[in-house]
C-alpha positions in Angstrom: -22.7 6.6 129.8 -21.9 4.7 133.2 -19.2 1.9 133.2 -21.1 -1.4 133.9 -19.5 -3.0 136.9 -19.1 -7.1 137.6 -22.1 -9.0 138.2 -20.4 -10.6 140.9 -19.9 -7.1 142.6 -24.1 -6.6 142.7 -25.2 -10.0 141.8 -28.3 -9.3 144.6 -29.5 -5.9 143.1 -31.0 -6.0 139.8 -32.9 -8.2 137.6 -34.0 -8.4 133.8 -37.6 -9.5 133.1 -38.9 -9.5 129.5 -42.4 -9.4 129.4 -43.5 -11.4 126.3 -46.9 -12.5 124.9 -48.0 -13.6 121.6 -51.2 -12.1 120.6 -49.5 -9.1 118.9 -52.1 -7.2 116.4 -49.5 -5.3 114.0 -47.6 -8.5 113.5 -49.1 -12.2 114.8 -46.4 -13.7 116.4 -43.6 -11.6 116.3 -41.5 -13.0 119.0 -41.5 -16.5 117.1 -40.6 -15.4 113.9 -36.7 -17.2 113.0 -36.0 -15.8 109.3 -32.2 -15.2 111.3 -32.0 -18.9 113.0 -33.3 -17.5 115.4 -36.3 -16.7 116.9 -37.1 -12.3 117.7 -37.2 -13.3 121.9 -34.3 -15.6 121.5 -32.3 -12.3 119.8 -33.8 -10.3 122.8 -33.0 -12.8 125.2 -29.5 -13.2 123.9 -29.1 -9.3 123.7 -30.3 -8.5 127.3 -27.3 -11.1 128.8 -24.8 -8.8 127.6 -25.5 -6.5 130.1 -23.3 -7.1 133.0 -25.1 -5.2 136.1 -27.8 -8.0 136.9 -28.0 -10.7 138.1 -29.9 -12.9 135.5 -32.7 -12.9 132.7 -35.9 -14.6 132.7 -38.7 -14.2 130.0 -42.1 -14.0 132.1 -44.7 -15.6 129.5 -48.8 -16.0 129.2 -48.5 -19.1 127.4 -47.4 -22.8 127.5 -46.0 -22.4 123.8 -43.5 -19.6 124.5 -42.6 -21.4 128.0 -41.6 -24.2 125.8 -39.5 -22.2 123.1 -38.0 -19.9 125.8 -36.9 -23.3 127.2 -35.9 -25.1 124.2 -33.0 -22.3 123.7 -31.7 -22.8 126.9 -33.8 -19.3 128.4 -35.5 -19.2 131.5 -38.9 -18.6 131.7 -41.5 -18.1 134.1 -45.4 -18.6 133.5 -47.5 -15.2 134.5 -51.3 -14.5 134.9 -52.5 -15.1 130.8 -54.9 -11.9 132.6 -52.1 -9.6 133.6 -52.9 -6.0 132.3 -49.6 -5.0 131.1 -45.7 -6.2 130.7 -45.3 -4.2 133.9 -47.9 -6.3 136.2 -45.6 -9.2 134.2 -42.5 -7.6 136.2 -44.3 -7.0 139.2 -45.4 -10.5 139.7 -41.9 -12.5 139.1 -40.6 -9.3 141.4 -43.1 -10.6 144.2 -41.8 -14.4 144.7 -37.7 -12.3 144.6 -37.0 -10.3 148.0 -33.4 -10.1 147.1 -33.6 -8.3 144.1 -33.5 -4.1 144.2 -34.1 -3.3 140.9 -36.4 -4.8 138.2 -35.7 -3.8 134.7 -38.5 -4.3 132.1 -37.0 -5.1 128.5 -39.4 -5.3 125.5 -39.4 -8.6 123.6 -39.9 -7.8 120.2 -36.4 -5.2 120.9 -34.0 -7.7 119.7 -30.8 -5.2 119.2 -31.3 -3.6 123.0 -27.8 -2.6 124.1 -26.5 -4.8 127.6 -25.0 -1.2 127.7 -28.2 0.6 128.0 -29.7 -2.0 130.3 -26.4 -1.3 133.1 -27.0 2.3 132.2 -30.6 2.3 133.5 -30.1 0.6 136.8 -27.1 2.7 137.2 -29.6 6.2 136.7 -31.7 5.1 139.7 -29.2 3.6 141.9 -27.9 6.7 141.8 -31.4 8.7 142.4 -32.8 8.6 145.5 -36.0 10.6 144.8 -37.1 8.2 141.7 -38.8 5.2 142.2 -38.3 4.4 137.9 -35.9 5.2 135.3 -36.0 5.2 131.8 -34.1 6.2 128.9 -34.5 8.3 125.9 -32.6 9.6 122.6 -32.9 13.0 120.6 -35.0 13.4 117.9 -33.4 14.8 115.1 -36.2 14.1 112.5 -39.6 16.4 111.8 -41.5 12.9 110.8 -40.4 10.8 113.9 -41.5 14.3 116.0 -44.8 14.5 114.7 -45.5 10.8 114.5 -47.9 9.5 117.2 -46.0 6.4 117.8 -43.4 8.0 118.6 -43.6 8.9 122.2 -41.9 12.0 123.1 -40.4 12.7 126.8 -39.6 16.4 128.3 -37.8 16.8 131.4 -36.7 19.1 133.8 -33.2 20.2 135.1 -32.2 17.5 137.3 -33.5 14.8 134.3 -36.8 13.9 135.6 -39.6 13.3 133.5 -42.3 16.4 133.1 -44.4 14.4 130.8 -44.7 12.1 128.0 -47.1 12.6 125.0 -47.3 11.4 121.4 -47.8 14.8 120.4 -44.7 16.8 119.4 -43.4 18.7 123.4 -41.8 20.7 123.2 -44.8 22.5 121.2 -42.3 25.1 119.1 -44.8 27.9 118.7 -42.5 29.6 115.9 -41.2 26.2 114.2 -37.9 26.7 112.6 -35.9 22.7 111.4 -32.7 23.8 112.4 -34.6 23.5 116.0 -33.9 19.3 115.4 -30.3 20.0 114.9 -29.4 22.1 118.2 -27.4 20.6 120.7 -27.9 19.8 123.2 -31.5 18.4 121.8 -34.5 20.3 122.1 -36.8 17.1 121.7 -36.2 13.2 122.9 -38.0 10.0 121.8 -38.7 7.7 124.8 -37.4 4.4 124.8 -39.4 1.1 126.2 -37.0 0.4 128.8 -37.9 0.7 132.2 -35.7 0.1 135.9 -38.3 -0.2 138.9 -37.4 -0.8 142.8 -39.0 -3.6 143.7 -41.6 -1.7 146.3 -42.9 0.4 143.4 -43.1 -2.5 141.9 -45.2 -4.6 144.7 -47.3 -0.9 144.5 -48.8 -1.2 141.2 -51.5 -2.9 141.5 -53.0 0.0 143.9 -52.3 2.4 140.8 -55.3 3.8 139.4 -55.7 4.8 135.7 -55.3 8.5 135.2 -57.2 10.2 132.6 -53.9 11.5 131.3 -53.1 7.6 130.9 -56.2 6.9 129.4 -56.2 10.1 126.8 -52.7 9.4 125.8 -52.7 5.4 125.9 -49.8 6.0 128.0 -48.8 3.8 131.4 -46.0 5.9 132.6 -48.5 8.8 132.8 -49.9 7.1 135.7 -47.0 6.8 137.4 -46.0 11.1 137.2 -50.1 11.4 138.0 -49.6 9.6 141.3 -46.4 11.5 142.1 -43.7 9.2 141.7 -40.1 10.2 139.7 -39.2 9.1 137.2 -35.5 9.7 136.3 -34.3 10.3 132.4 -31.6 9.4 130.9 -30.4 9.9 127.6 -28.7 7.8 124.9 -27.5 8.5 121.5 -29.9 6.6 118.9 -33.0 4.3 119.7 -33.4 1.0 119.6 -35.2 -0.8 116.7 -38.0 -2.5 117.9 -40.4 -4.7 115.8 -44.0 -3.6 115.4 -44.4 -4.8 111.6 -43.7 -6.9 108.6 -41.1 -3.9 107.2 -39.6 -3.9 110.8 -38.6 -7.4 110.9 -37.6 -7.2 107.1 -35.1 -4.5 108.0 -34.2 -6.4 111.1 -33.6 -9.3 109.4 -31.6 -8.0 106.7 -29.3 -5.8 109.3 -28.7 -9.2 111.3 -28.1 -11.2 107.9 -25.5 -8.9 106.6 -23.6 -8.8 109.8 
């Protein structure tokens, strides 16, 4: 993985927006839940400042309650359109009103143990790519349930680590499936992570996007993206972040952060 360089040495490149919202369906409220002392964004918040590549952090928020609780910690937030499609039209608006930021990196909310790590490793992948317009990360799968699971979004690439396509069906398809296939290295199959790095003009570009069918079959956004021809750039981690999609998430999320 990339050394992270000083803020101080880029502080006009790169920027973290977490998209956040709170009309989750699995789990109502998710980024306000405090069982730690602290709230799930505040975690997130907290986690995404230790990377050292960007410049700052803000939370970009659909409602007045989250503005105020982003606030109250001490965050920086920034009200969005309550009618914005997706966490990436989130991104794309704060990156309209910021013409000296580069790079735009969409962290999840309810991912609360993101690596600061991970986040200087993304904007280092397409600072360093000139044909991609996004990077993203991903991590092997080394587990037959997490490969066949449909939330689990699986990522293939080609030689120079650009995506071929994303499904939530198991791609590789293994036509003569053997499990030792989970343990080869390097890995045969990789689990995509939520983290994205845009430059800004994608960004300001989105909005002209139209939904593939691939997007639409699949549920998927960054299926849009490889339908209209841009690159997106892969790069690969060793484990994946724990996000928070239900009750047992935030248990075990809870119970790792308790014990620490």
């Amino acid at each position: 993985m990339a050394q992270p360089i000083s803020r101080l040495q880029i502080h006009r490149t790169s920027y973290i927006v977490i998209p956040a919202r709170l009309a989750s369906t699995r789990l109502p409220r998710k980024l306000l839940l405090q069982e730690t002392g602290k709230s799930v964004i505040h975690h997130t918040y907290e986690a995404a400042r230790g990377a050292s590549r960007p410049l700052d952090v803000c939370v970009a928020v659909d409602d007045q309650e989250l503005f105020q609780h982003v606030h109250n910690f001490g965050g920086t937030a920034i009200m969005t359109d309550p009618n914005a499609a997706s966490g990436t039209d989130r991104v794309a608006e704060i990156a309209s009103g910021m013409p000296h930021i580069d790079i735009f990196v969409n962290v999840q909310g309810d991912e609360p143990e993101i690596s600061g790590r991970s986040i200087d490793y993304v904007i280092d992948i397409l600072e360093n790519d000139p044909l991609a317009d996004i990077a993203t990360l991903a991590a092997p799968i080394r587990c037959e349930e997490a490969l066949r699971d449909p939330s689990c979004v699986k990522v293939v690439c080609d030689e120079a680590r650009h995506a071929l396509y994303f499904s939530r069906s198991p791609i590789p398809c293994v036509r003569d499936w053997n499990a030792e296939l989970l343990s080869h290295d390097p890995p045969f199959f990789h689990q995509h992570l939520g983290i994205y790095a845009y430059r800004r003009d994608f960004l300001l570009k989105l909005s002209k996007l139209p939904r593939s069918p691939l997007e639409k079959l699949e549920n998927l956004e960054q299926l849009r993206f490889l339908s209209s021809g841009h690159v997106i750039a892969v790069g690969v981690v060793d484990h994946p972040v724990q996000g928070i999609d239900t009750a047992d998430d935030y248990r075990a999320f809870v119970k790792r952060t308790l014990s620490r």
